[in-house]
PyMOL commands that place a pseudoatom at each C-alpha (Angstrom):
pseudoatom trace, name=CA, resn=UNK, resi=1, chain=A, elem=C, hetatm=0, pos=[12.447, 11.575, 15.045]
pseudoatom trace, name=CA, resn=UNK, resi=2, chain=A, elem=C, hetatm=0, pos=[12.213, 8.400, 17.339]
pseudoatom trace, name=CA, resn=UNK, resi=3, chain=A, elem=C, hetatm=0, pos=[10.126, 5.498, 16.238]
pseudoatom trace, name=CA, resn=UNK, resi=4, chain=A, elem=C, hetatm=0, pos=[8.943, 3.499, 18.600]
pseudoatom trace, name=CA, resn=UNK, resi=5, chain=A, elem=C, hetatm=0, pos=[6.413, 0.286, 18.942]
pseudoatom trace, name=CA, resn=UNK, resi=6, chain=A, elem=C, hetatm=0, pos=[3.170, 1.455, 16.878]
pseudoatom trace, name=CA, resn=UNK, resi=7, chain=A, elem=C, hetatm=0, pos=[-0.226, 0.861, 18.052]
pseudoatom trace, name=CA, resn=UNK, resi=8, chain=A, elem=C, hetatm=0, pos=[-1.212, -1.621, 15.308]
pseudoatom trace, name=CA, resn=UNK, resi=9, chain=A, elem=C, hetatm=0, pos=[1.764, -4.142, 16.041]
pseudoatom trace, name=CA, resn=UNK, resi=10, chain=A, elem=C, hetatm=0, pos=[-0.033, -4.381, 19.860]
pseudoatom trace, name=CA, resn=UNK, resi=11, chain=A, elem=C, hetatm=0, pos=[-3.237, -6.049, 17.946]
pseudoatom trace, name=CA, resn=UNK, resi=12, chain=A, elem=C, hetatm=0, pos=[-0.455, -8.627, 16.064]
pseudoatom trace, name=CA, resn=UNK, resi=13, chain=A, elem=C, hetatm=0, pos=[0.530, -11.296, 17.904]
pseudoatom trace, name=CA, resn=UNK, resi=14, chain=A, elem=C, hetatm=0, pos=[3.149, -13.164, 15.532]
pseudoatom trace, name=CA, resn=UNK, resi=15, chain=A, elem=C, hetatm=0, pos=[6.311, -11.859, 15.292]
pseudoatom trace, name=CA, resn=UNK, resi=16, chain=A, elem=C, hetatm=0, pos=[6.808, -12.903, 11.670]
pseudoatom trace, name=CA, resn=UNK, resi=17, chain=A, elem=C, hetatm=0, pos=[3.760, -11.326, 10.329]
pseudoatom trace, name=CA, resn=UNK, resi=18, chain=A, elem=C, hetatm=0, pos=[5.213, -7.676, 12.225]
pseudoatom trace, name=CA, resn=UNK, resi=19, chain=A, elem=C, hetatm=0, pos=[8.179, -8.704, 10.281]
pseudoatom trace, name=CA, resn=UNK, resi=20, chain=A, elem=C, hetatm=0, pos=[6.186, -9.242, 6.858]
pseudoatom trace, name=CA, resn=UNK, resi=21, chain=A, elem=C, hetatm=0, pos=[3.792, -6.547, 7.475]
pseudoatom trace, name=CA, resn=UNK, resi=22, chain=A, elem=C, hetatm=0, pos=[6.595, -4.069, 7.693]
pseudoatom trace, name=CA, resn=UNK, resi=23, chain=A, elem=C, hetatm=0, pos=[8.575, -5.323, 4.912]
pseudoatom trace, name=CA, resn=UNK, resi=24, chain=A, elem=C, hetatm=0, pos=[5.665, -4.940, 2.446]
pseudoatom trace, name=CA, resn=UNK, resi=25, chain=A, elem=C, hetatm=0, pos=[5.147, -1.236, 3.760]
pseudoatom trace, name=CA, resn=UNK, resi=26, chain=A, elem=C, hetatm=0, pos=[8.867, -0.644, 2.906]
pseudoatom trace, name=CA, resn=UNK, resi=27, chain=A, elem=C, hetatm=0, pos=[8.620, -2.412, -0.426]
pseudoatom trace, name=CA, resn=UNK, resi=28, chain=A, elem=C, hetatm=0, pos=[6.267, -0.120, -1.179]
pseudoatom trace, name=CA, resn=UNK, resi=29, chain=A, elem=C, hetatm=0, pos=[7.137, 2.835, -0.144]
pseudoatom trace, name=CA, resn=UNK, resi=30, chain=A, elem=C, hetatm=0, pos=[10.763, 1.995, -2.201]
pseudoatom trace, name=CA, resn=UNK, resi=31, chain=A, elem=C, hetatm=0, pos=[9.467, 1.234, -5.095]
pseudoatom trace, name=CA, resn=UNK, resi=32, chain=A, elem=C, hetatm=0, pos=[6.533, 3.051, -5.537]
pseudoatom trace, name=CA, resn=UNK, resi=33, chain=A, elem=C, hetatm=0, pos=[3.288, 2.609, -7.767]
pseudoatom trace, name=CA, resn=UNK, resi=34, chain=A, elem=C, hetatm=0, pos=[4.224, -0.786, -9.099]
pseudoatom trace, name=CA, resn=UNK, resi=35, chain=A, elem=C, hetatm=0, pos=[4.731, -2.431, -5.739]
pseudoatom trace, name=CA, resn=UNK, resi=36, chain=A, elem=C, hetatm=0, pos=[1.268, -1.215, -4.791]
pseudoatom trace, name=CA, resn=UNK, resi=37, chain=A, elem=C, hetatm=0, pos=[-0.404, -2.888, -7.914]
pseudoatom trace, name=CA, resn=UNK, resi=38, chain=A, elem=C, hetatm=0, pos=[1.360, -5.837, -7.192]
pseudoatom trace, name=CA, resn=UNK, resi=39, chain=A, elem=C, hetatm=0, pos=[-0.060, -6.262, -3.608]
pseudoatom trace, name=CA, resn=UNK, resi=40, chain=A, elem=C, hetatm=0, pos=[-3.670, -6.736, -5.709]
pseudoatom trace, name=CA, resn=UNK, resi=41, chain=A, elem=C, hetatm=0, pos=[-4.363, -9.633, -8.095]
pseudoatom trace, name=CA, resn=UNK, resi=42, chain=A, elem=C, hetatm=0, pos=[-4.186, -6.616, -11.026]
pseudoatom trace, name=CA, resn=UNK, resi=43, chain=A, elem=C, hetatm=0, pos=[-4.430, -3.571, -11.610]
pseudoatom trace, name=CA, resn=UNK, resi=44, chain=A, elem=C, hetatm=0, pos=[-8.371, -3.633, -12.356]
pseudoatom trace, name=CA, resn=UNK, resi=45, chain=A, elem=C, hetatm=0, pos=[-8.673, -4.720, -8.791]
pseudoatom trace, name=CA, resn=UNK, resi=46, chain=A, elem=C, hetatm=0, pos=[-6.692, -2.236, -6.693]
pseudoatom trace, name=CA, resn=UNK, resi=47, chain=A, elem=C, hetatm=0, pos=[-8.544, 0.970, -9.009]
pseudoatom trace, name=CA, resn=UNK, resi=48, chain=A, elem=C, hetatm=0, pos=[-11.635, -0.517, -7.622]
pseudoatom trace, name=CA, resn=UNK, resi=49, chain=A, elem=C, hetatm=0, pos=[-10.917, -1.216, -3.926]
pseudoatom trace, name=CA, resn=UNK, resi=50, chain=A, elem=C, hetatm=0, pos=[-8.864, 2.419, -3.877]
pseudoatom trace, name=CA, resn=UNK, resi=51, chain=A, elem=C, hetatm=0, pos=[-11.413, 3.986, -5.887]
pseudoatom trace, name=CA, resn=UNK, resi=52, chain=A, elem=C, hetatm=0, pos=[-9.076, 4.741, -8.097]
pseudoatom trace, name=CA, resn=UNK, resi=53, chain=A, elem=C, hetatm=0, pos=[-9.805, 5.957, -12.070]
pseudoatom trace, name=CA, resn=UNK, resi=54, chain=A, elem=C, hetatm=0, pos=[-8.604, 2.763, -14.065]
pseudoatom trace, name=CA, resn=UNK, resi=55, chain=A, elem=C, hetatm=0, pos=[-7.099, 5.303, -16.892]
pseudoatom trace, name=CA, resn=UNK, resi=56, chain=A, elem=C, hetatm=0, pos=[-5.269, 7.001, -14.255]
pseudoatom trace, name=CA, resn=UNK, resi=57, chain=A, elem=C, hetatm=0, pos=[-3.506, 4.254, -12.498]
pseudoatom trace, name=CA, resn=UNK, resi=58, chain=A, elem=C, hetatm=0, pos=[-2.725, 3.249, -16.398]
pseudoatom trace, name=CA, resn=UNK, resi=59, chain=A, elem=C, hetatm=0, pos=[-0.585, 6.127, -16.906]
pseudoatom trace, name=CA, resn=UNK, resi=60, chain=A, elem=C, hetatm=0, pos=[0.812, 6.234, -13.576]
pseudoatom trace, name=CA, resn=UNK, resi=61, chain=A, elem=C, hetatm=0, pos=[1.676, 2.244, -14.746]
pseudoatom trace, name=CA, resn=UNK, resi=62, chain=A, elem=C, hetatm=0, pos=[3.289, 3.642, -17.770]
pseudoatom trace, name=CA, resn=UNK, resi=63, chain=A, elem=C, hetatm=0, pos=[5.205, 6.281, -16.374]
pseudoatom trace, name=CA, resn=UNK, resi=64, chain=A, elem=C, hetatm=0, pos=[3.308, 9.185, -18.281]
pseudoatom trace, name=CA, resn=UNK, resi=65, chain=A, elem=C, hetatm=0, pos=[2.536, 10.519, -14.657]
pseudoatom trace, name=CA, resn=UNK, resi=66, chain=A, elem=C, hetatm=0, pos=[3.646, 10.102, -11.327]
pseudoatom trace, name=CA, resn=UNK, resi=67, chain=A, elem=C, hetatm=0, pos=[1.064, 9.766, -8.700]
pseudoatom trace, name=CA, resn=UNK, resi=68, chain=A, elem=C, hetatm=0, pos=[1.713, 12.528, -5.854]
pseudoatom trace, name=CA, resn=UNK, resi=69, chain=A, elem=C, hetatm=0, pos=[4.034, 11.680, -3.040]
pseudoatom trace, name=CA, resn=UNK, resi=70, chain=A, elem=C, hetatm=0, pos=[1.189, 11.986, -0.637]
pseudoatom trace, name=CA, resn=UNK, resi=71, chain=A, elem=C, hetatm=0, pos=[-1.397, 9.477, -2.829]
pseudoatom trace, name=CA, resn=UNK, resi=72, chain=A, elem=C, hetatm=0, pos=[1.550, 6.753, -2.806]
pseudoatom trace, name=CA, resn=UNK, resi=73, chain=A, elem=C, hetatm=0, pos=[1.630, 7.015, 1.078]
pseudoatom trace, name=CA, resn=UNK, resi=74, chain=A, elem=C, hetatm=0, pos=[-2.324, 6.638, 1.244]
pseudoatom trace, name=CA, resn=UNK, resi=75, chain=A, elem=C, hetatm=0, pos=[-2.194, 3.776, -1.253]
pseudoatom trace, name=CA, resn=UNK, resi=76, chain=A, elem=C, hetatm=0, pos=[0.562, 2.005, 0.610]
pseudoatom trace, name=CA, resn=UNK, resi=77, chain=A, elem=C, hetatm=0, pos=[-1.721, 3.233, 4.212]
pseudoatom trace, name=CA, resn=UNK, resi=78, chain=A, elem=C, hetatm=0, pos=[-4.734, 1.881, 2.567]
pseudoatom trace, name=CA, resn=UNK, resi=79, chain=A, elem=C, hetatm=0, pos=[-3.086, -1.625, 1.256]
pseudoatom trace, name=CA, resn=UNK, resi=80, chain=A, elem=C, hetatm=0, pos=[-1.455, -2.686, 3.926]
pseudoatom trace, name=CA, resn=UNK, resi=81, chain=A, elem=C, hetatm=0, pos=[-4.622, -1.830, 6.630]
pseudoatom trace, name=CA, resn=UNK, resi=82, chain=A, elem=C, hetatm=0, pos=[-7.610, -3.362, 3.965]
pseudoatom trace, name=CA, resn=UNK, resi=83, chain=A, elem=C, hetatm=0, pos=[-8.368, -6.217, 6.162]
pseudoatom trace, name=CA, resn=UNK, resi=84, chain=A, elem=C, hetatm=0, pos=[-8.801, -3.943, 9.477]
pseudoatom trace, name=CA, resn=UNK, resi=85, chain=A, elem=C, hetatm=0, pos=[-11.374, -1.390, 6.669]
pseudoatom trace, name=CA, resn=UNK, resi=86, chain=A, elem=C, hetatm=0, pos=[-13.291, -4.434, 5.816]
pseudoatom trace, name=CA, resn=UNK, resi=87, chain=A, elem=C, hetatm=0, pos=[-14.693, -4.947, 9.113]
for i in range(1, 87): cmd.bond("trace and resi %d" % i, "trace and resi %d" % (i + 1))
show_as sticks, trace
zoom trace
């Protein structure tokens, strides 16, 4: 499938933060749940802005469980796009 300019780079006008914006999504989606948490000052934090169980995200952290492909994609959806859900 073709990718092609996305809707949310139109409201970016600096070419560096496209660049940094899509670097962090592919950080993310690369290495998974620990690249999320370390978007967030801790842990604590990002259960509480993603709503989140804190005992959850601890055993996702210590590789007891593996959060669901499609939770990872919302997490990563959700952390990179806080700042436009604040508003």
């Amino acid at each position: 499938m073709e990718r092609g300019w996305q809707e949310w780079m139109s409201e970016i006008a600096d070419t560096d933060k496209i660049a940094d914006v899509l670097r962090r999504i592919y950080t993310m989606a690369n290495e998974g749940f620990a690249a999320v948490v370390r978007q967030y000052k801790n842990m604590r934090q990002m259960c509480q802005l993603l709503g989140i169980p804190y005992s959850t995200a601890q055993k996702w952290s210590l590789g007891k469980q593996k959060p669901a492909s499609y939770l990872l994609m919302l997490m990563v959806y959700a952390t990179v796009n806080y700042d436009k859900m604040q508003k």
